[in-house]
C-alpha positions as CSV (number, residue, x, y, z in Angstrom):
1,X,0.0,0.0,0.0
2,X,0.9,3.5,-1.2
3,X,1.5,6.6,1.4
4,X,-1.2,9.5,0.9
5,X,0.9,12.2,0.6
6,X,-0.3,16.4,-0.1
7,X,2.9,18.9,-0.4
8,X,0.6,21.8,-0.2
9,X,-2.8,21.4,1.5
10,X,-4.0,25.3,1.2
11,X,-3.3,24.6,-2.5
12,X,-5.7,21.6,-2.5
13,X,-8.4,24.0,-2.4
14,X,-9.4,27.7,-3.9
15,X,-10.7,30.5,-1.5
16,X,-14.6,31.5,-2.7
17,X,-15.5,35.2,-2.8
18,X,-17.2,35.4,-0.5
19,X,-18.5,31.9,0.5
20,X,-17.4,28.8,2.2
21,X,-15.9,25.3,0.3
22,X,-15.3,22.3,1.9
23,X,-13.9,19.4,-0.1
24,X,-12.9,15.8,1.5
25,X,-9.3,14.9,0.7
26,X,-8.8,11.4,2.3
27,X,-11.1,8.7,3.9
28,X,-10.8,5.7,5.3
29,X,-12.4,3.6,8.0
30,X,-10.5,5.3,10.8
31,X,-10.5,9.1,9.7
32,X,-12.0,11.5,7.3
33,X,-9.8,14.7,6.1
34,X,-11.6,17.9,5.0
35,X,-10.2,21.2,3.7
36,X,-12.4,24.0,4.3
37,X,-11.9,27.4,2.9
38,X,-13.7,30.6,3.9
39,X,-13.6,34.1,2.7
40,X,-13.4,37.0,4.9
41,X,-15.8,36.6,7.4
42,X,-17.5,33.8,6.7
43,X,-18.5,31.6,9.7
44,X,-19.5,28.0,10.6
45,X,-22.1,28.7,12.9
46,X,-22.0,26.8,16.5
47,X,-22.3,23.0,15.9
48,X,-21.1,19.7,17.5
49,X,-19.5,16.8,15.6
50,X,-20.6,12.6,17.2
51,X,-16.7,12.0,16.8
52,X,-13.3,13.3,18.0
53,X,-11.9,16.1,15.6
54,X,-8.8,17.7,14.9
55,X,-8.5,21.3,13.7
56,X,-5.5,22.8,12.1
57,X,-5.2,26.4,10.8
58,X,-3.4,26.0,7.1
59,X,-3.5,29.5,6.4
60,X,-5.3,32.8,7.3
61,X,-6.7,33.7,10.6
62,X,-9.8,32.3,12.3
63,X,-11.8,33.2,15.4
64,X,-12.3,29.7,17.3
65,X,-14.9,28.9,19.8
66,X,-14.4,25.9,21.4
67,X,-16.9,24.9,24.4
68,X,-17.1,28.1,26.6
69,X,-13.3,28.7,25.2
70,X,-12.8,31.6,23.0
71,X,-9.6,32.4,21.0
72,X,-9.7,35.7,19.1
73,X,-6.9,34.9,16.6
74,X,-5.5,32.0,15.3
75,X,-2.9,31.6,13.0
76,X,-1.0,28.9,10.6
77,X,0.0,26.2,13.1
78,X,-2.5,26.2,15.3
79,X,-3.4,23.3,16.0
80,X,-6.3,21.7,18.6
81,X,-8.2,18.3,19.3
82,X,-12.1,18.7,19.8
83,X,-14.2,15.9,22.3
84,X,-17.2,14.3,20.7
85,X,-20.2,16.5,20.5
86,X,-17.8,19.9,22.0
87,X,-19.9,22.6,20.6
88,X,-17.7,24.9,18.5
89,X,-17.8,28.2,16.1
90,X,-15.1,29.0,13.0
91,X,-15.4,32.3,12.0
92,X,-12.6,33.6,9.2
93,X,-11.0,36.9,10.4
94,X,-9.2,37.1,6.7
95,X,-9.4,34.9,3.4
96,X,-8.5,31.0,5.4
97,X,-7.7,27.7,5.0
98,X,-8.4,25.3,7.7
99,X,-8.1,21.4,8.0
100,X,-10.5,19.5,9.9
101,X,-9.8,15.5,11.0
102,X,-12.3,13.4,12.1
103,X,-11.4,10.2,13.7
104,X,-13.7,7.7,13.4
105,X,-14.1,4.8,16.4
């Protein structure tokens, strides 16, 4: 079996004006990659995922709620595992590229 391998993950997806794309990049019967990318602005209202998650910042900055946490600024790098069903808010502070991991049971 092959590696999965991306060199560039902000360039495995293109930044909407003014809008939000998600596209799914790997999946398996452990975990489920998605690339989201957000224009200026634009939001992922509070939600809660069944399933652990991991969120990276790619590029850009994003305001993160996370539970009854708030971060005001993150930047490429940051980096954060979620709980199962952890309410939680994105909100893109500048044109953004995040990664979001879900790990399946």
């Amino acid at each position: 079996m092959q590696p999965t391998t991306f060199t560039d993950l902000a360039a495995e997806v293109e930044i909407p004006a003014d809008g939000t794309l998600s596209r799914v990049l790997y999946k398996d019967d452990q975990i489920r990659m998605v690339v989201f990318a957000f224009d200026t602005g634009q939001e992922l209202t509070e939600h809660t995922a069944a399933i652990p998650a991991l969120i990276q910042v790619i590029r850009g900055r994003f305001r993160l709620t996370l539970g009854d946490q708030t971060i005001d600024e993150t930047l490429p790098g940051f980096w954060s595992r979620l709980p199962a069903h952890l309410p939680h808010s994105v909100e893109a502070l500048e044109p953004s590229v995040l990664l979001l991991t879900l790990l399946k049971s």
